[in-house]
C-alpha angles and dihedrals in degrees: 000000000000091000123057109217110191116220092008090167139138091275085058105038088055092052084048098061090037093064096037091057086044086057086045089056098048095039092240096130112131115246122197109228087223086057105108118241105265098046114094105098087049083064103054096042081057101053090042091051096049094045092048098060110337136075135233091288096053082056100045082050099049090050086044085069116117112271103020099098114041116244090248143033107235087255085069089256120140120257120220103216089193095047088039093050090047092048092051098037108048088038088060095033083055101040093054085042091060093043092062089047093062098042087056096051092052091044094045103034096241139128138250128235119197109220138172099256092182126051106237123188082217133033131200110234091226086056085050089054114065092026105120088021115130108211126181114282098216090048091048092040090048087051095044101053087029087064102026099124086040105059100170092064093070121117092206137349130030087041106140115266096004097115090202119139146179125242123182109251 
């Protein structure tokens, strides 16, 4: 596994699934705009499966499949299914993640650490910066599940290609 989660166990893999079915009712799951149409409940098969009993590279896998990115961007430009899928795949697996983690914290009066749970060659300053920060795990978790389905608006964790994480501390 490309990603080290810290505590992925069964805890967190049910408050995983919790807040993933609470984005599904609310219709705040986030949708890639290169998925295909049609694709939607093959999405969220996949996350459920990973975060069942998989892990972010059973996910990645499972997006990588033929079919589910278009071929091209609607600027004309070529989508890479396998960067695409890794993209879309560690950034939710990491997100949810997050979102356990949280709710652990609160339930079991702990703290959160922010950590780089992938090995990059380079690192974004802004990533150095808040790695080893504790913020508060209701304000992160509030953030997380306000901008689910807008990932980009997001101040820490769950940014694209940041690798950061959050372990209970």
């Amino acid at each position: 596994m490309r990603l080290n989660l810290a505590d992925l166990n069964e805890a967190t893999r049910q408050l995983m699934l919790e807040e993933l079915g609470k984005d599904r009712a609310s219709g705040k799951i986030y949708r890639s705009k290169r998925a295909a149409l049609g694709t939607d409940s093959d999405y969220f098969q996949a996350q459920r499966s990973a975060f069942e009993s998989g892990n972010p590279d059973l996910l990645v896998e499972a997006l990588a499949a033929p079919g589910f990115f278009l071929s091209h961007q609607s600027d004309g430009k070529q989508i890479n299914g396998r960067e695409a899928a890794s993209v879309l795949g560690d950034g939710q697996f990491i997100v949810y993640h997050a979102r356990a983690m949280c709710r652990r914290a609160i339930a079991e009066g702990r703290e959160i650490e922010i950590y780089r749970a992938e090995d990059t060659r380079i690192h974004r300053r802004e990533s150095d910066e808040v790695v080893g920060s504790r913020p508060d795990p209701t304000g992160l978790l509030n953030e997380l599940r306000e901008n689910s389905d807008q990932p980009w608006k997001l101040s820490t964790v769950g940014k694209p290609n940041s690798g950061l994480a959050v372990r209970l501390t």
